[in-house]
N, C-alpha and C positions, 0 to 999 in steps of 0.2 A: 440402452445398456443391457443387452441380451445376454454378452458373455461374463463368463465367471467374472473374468478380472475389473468389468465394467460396473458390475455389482458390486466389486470390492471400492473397487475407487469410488461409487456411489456413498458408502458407508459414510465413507473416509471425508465425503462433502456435506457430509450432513451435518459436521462441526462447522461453526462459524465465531467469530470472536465474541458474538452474545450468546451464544449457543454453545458452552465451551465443556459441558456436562450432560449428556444426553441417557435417558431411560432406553432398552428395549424395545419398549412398544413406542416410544418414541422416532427411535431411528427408524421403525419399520414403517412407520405414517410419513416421514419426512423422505424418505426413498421408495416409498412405493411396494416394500417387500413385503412380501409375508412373512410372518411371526416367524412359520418356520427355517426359514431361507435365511431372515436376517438374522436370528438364532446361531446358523451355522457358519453363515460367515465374521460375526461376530468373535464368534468363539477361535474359531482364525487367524482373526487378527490379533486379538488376545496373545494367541500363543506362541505369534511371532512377535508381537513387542511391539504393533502399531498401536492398538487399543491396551489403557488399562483401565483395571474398573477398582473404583473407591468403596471407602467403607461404606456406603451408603447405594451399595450396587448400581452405581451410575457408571457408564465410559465416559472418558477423554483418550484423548487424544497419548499416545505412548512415546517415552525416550527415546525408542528404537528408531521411532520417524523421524524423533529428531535430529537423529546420530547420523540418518542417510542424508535429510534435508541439508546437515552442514556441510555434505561433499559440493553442493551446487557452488560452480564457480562466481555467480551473481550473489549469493547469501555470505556466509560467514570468513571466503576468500577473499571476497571485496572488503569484507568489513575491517579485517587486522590492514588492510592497507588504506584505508581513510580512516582509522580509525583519530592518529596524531592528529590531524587536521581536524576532526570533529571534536575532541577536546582542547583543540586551540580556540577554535571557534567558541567550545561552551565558557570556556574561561575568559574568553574576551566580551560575551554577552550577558552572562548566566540566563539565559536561556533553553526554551527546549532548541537542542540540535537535529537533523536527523538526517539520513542516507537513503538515497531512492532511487529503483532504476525504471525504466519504462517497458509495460510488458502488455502488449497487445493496444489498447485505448487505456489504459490503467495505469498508474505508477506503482509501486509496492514498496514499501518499507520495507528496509534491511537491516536499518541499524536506528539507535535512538538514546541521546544522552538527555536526560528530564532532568528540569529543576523542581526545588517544591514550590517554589512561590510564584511559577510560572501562570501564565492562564494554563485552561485546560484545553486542551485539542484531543478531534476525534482518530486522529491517526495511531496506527500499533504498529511494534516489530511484526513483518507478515499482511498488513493490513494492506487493502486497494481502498486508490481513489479514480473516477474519472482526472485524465488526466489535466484539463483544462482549467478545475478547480483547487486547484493547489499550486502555489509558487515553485513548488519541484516540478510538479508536471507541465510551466507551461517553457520552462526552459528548456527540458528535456523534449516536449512537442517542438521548439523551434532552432533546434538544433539537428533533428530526426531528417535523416533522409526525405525528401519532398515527394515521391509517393506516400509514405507513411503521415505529413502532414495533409496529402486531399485526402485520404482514404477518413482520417479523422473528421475533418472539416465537412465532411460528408454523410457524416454522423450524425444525431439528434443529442442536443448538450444540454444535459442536466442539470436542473438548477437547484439551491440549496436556501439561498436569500437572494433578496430583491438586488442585489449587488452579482451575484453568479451572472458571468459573460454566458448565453446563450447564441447570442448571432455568430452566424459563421463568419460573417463578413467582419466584427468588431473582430474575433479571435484572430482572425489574419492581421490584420493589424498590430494586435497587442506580439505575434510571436515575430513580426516584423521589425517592433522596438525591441523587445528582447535577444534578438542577435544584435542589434545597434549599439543596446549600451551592454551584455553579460551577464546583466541577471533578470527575475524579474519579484516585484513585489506584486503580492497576493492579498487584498484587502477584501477582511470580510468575504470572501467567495463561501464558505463551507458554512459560518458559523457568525454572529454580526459581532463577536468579540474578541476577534483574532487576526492577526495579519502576519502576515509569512516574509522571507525575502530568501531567494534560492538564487544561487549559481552554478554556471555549468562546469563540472572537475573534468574526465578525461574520459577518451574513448575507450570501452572495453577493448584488449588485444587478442583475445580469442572470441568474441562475439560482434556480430555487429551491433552492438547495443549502447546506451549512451548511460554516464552515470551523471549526477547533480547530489552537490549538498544542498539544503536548508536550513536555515537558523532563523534564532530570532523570531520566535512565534511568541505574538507580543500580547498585551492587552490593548486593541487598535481604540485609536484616537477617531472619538466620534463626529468631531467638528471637521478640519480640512487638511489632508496628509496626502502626497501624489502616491499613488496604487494604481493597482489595475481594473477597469469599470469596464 
């Protein structure tokens, strides 16, 4: 990231959803800048409205990015138009619901209606997962144009718990039933106290990109429940 802008958008990846407050000499360690370089690009972004800084001289992340993020046709476009269907969905479960589109190996949250008495899951508005690991990603994966399925499958699959599909050859399978029956359940992949069940909604019409809900991210039954293994 040699050029100005590459520095900038360096900055801009030094936030992460546990890193949502960062120092100075912080960001300067976490991108590699020098003081005085991240100093001025700092100061930058500042004063367009990407970065603001708290009472306690820390930066996040600024409204102004948010203002630009909600132009994206996959983010908060998508969201007013699933939005009915994910509170049908939440009112029919109370559970968490959520909205995901698939981006690169990854799915990303877009949208996300929580309960309080829900389990807890590691997904956020904005968040990635491998996409393998989550009931959203593995219907979005078997729905995906079929280079974009070998290119994945080709990949090295991350595991989370002793339940996370790892073989490429099981995961062909599983996104083989997943076009058969429409959805798919996620048990235990991310976390051994959660189970997922995602289905496939509609094809983006200006991208080629695929969307899915989610719901129902349960507290999973640890005795005998059919999922994905």
């Amino acid at each position: 990231m040699g050029s100005v802008s590459g520095r900038l958008l360096g900055v801009l990846d030094a936030f992460t959803g546990a890193q949502r407050r960062l120092t100075l000499t912080e960001i300067s360690r976490r991108t590699g800048l020098p003081m005085g370089t991240a100093h001025r690009l700092v100061g930058e972004l500042v004063a367009w409205g990407a970065l603001e800084r708290d009472d306690r001289g820390r930066y996040q992340i600024g409204l102004r990015l948010w203002e630009v993020a909600a132009l994206a046709p996959r983010g908060p476009g998508l969201r007013e138009i699933a939005l009915p269907f994910l509170e049908d969905l939440y009112e029919a479960t109370h559970q968490h619901v959520q909205l995901a589109v698939l981006d690169g190996l990854d799915v990303v949250y877009v949208e996300r209606i929580s309960a309080r008495g829900a389990v807890g899951v590691r997904s956020r508005v904005g968040g990635r997962w491998p996409a393998h690991t989550t009931g959203v990603g593995l219907v979005l994966l078997a729905h995906a144009p079929p280079p974009i399925q070998e290119d994945y499958l080709g990949t090295p699959l991350a595991g989370f718990t002793e339940l996370t599909i790892t073989d490429p050859a099981a995961l062909r399978r599983v996104l083989a039933e997943v076009r058969r029956t429409g959805y798919a359940v996620s048990d235990r992949q991310v976390t051994m106290d959660a189970v997922s069940v995602a289905a496939h909604g509609q094809r983006a019409a200006s991208a080629d990109r695929f969307l899915a809900i989610i719901a129902a991210a349960r507290e999973a039954d640890r005795s005998s429940r059919p999922g994905v293994r």
